[in-house]
N, C-alpha and C positions, 0 to 999 in steps of 0.2 A: 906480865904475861899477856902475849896478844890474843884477843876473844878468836874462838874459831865461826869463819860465816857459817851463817843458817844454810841448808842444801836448799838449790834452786829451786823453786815450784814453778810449773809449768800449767797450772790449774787453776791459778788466781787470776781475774779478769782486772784488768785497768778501770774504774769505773771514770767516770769524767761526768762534765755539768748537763750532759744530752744522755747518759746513764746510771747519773745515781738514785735519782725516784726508783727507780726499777730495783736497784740492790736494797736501797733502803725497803722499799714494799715487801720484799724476798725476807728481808731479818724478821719483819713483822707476818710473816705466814701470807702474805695478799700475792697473787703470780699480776702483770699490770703488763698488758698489752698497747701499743697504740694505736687509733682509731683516726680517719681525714674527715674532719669536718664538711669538706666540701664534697668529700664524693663517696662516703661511707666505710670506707675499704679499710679493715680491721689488718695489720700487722706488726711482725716482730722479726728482728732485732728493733731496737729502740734507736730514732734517728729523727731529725726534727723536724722531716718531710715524707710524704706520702709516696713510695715506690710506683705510684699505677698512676694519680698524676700529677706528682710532684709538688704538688699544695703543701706550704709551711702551715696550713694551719691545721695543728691535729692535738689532738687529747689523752692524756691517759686513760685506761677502762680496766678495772679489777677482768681478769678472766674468771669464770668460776672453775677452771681447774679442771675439768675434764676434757677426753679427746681420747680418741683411736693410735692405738701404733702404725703409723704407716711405714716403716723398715727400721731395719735395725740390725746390728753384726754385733756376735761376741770375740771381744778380744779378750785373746790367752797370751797373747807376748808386748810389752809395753816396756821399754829401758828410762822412761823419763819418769822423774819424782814428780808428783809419788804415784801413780801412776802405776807402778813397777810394782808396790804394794798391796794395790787392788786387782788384780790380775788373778781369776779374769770375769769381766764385770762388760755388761751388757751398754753400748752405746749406741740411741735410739734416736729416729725421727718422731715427734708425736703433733698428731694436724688437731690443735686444740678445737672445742667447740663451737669460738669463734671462727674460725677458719687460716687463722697462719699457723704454720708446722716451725717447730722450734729442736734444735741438738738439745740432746739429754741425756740421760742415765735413764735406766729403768731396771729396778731392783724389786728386791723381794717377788723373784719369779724362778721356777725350775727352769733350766735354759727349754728342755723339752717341751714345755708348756707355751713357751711362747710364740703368737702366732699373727702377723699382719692382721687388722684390723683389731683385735682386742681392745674391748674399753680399759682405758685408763685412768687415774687420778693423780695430780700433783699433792707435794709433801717438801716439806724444805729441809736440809740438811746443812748445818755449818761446816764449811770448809777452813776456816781461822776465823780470829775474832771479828773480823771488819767483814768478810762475805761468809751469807748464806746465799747455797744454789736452791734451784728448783731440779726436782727428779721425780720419775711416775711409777708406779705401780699400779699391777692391774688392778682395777674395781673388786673388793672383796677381798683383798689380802692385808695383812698388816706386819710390822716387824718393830720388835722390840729393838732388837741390837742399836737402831739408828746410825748405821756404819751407809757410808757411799759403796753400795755391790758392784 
């Protein structure tokens, strides 16, 4: 009998050797932003150089997890797995405390309720066994289900 393949995901990120602290940090509940030693500038995506100017030398730094919504769309129609499953589920900009804005999810809110600027908090959510993401909700809400909204 030939096994039938697993359906594509479209939601799992590639980690690599300049990205796995980050995923690892994420299974362990820590959100890990990076930081330039040489000229302070706090950001993310995770890369082994400073976007402002360019200095290889930078550090990891736990975020503590909060930030503002700075925008955000609800999607109601999604054809990619699984994706297609969560529909429809809020996809957000959030400018952490530190100061870099990261894509995300933001769950556990009425779509109505939500509103540019509102405080945020992250929460990790496993996506398979090898990646947990980060996703936010606003300050003061909570959810049991632990589903990606």
């Amino acid at each position: 009998m030939t096994a039938v393949p697993a359906a594509m995901r479209f939601d799992l990120p590639a980690p690599d050797a300049t990205t796995q602290p980050f995923w690892d940090a994420c299974r362990e509940g820590t959100l890990l932003i990076k930081r330039c030693t040489d000229c302070g500038h706090a950001f993310y995506y995770p890369r082994p150089f400073c976007p402002r100017c360019w200095s290889e030398r930078t550090e990891w730094e736990a975020a503590n997890g909060t930030g503002t919504l700075y925008t955000y769309s609800v999607i109601e129609q999604n054809d990619l797995p699984p994706f297609d499953a969560r529909v429809p589920y809020v996809a957000a900009m959030v400018q952490l405390a530190e100061g870099p804005r990261l894509m995300t999810n933001l769950v556990g809110v009425d779509f109505d309720a939500i509103r540019v600027d509102m405080a945020v908090t992250v929460e990790f959510r496993p996506i398979s066994d090898e990646v947990t993401i980060p996703v936010f909700r606003p300050i003061g809400t909570s959810d049991a289900a632990g589903t990606v909204a």
